[in-house]
N, C-alpha and C positions, 0 to 999 in steps of 0.2 A: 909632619906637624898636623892637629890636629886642630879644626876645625876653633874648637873653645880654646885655645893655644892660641890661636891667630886672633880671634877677637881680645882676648888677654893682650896679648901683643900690641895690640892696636889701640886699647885705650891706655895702656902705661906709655904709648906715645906719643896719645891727644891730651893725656893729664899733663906730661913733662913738658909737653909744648907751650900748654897752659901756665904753668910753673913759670917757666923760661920767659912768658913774656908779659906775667906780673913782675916779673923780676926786672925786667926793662923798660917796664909803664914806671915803676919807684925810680928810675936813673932818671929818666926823660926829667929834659927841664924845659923842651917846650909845653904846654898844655894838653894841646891838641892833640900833639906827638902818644901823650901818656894817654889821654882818654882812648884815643884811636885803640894802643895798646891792651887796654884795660878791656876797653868792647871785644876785641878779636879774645882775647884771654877766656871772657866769659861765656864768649860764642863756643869755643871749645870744650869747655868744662859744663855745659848744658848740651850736645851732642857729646859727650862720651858718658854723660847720665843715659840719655835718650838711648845710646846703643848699650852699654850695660844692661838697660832694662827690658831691652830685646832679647838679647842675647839670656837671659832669663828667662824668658820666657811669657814678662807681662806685656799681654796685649792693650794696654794703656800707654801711650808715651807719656812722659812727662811734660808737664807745662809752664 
């Protein structure tokens, strides 16, 4: 596997991870419970911009 394979790899399973736990922030019927969810969710999907945009090549991260 090749090098762009393995970063592919790795954000289709920081985005589904993300996915998976908006999807359990919407069930949560504590508050807490969902925001927690919802910050970890987005923590994810702002680190797999960040590394997509490496992996391209731009030397700017995202902000």
């Amino acid at each position: 596997m090749s090098e762009s394979e393995d970063v592919r790899d790795r954000l289709r399973r920081m985005r589904g991870q993300a996915e998976d736990l908006e999807k359990a922030a919407e069930q949560a019927s504590d508050p807490s419970e969902r925001r927690r969810l919802q910050d970890e969710a987005h923590r994810l999907e702002s680190r797999s911009v960040q590394v997509s945009g490496m992996a391209s090549g731009d030397i700017y991260p995202m902000e």
